[in-house]
N, C-alpha and C positions, 0 to 999 in steps of 0.2 A: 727566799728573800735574802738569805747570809751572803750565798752562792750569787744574785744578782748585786749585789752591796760589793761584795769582794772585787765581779769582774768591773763594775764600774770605775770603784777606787783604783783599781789595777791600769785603764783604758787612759784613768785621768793621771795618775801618777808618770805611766810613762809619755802620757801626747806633751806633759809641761814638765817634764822632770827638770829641763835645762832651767827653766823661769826657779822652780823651787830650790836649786841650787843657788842659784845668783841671791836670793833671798835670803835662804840659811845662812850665806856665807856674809852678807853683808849685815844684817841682825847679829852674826857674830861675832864682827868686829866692831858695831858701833858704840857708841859714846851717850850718852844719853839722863837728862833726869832719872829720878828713882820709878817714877809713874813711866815714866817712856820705857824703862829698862823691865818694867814688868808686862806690858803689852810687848816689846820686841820679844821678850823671850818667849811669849808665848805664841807669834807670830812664828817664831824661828821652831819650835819643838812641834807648831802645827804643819810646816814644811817636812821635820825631819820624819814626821808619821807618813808619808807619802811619798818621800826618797827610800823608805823602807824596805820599799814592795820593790824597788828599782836597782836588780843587781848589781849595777853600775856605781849606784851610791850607799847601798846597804851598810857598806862598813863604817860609815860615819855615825850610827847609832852607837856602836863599838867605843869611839874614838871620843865622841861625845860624854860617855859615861867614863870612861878610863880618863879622861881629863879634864872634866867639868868644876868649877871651884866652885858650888854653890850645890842646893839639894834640888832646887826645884831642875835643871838641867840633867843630873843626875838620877833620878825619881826616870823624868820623862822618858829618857834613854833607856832606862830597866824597862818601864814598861809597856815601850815600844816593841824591847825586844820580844816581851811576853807575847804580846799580842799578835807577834808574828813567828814565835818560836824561835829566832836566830839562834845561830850554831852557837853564836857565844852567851846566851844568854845561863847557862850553867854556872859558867866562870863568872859571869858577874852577881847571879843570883850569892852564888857564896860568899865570895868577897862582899858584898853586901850584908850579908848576914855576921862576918866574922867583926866588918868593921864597926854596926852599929846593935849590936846583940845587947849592950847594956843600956839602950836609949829604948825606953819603954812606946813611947811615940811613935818614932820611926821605924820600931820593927813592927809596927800595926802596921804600917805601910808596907814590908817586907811579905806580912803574912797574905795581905791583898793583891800585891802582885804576883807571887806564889798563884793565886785561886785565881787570875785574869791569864794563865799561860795556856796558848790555845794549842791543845795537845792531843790522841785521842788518850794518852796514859791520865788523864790529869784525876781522875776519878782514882786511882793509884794513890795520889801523888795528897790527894787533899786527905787521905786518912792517914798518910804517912805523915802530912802537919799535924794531923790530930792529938799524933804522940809526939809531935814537939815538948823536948821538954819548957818551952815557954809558950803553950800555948793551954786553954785551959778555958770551958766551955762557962766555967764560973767567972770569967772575967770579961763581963759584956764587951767593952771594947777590942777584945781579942777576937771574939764571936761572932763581932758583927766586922771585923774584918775580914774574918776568911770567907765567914758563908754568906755573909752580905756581897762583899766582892763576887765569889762566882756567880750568884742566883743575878745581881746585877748587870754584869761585865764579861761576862762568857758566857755567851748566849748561847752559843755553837752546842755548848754543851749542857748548858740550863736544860733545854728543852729538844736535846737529841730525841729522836724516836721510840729509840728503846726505852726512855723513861724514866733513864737512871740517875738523869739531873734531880727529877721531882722525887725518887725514891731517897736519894741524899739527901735533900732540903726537906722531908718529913720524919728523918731519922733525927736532922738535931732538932727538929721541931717538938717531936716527944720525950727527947731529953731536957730539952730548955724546960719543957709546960712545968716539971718541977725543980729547975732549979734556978730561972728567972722567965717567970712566966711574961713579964713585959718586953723582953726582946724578942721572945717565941713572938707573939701578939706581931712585934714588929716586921720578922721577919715571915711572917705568912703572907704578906702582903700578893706579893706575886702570884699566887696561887687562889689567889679568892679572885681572879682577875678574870677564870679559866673557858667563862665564855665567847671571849673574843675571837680565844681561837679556833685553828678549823678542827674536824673531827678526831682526829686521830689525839691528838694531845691535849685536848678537851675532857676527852672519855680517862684519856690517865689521868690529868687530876682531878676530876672528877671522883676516880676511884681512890686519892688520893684522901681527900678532903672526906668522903664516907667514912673512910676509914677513922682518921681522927675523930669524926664525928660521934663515934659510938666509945669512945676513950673513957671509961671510968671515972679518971683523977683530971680529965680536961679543963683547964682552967678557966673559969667566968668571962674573961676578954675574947678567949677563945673561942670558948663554945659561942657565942654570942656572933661571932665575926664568921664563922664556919657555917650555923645555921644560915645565918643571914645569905652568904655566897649560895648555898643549894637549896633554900627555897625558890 
């Protein structure tokens, strides 16, 4: 389904790439109420997700973020670049990090697009935030920005074959159950979901979910919510 999504977005991206410039570029200069300037820009950053995939204009995601005067342009551009890997998306990842390290908010947003980079390392890359030293499984909103973002936002690797999305989203699952069992609670969600899917990754969480299941110190929400899914 990624693979059919990607070639599609890829088929549309370049048959209108000229239209989605002419767009970008004009949303970029225009003038507008405050309500107009929030629908343009969101016109304009929905353009630049589809110039993305378009060699031809890819570096304007670059250009967007290195000279954006505002967060929400800047945000977009980062995590465009995530979502598609660009080459520069290292340099900005940092520079991002360096610029707003002391704004508790916005690095929640840093640690999210961090876990939305579509990578095959990125399984690497999210234990290495783990030891962030600002990041801290006791700080729900910290928590549910990293591992909410990937189980959410990076499907590719959510639910790879090998398994290792669901084997990482039940590792902080058993650490959460005791040390904020309501966000464990929150983020199981996806996984209590596991019969939709086709066989293969069904059977993993499925094995997934047993397992929990039989957890000694399982939390009341939990267990509850766990039962429920594999009855």
């Amino acid at each position: 389904v990624l693979y059919a999504l990607d070639t599609l977005k890829a088929f549309i991206s370049n048959g209108l790439a000229e239209r989605f410039y002419r767009v970008y570029s004009t949303m970029k200069k225009s003038s507008e109420t405050k309500a107009q300037a929030v629908a343009n820009k969101s016109l304009k950053n929905i353009c630049l997700s589809y110039l993305a995939v378009v060699p031809k204009y890819a570096h304007l995601v670059n250009e967007q973020y290195k000279f954006s005067d505002n967060m929400t342009d800047a945000l977009a551009a980062i995590t465009i670049s995530a979502k598609n890997n660009l080459a520069e998306l290292p340099e900005q990842i940092s520079h991002f990090e360096q610029k707003w390290s002391e704004t508790t908010l916005v690095m929640d947003k840093w640690f999210s697009i961090n876990a939305q980079i579509n990578m095959p390392e990125i399984f690497h890359l999210l234990a290495k935030l783990q030891k962030h030293e600002l990041f801290s499984l006791q700080n729900p909103n910290r928590a549910r920005a990293l591992i909410g973002a990937f189980m959410m936002n990076n499907p590719r690797y959510f639910h790879c074959k090998s398994g290792e999305g669901y084997n990482f989203l039940t590792e902080q699952i058993i650490q959460l159950n005791t040390i904020n069992p309501q966000v464990a609670s929150r983020l199981i969600t996806p996984l209590l979901a596991f019969e939709r899917y086709e066989p293969v990754r069904k059977a993993l969480i499925k094995e997934k979910l047993e397992y929990l299941s039989v957890l000694p110190d399982l939390s009341r929400d939990l267990k509850e919510k766990v039962d429920a899914a594999l009855s």
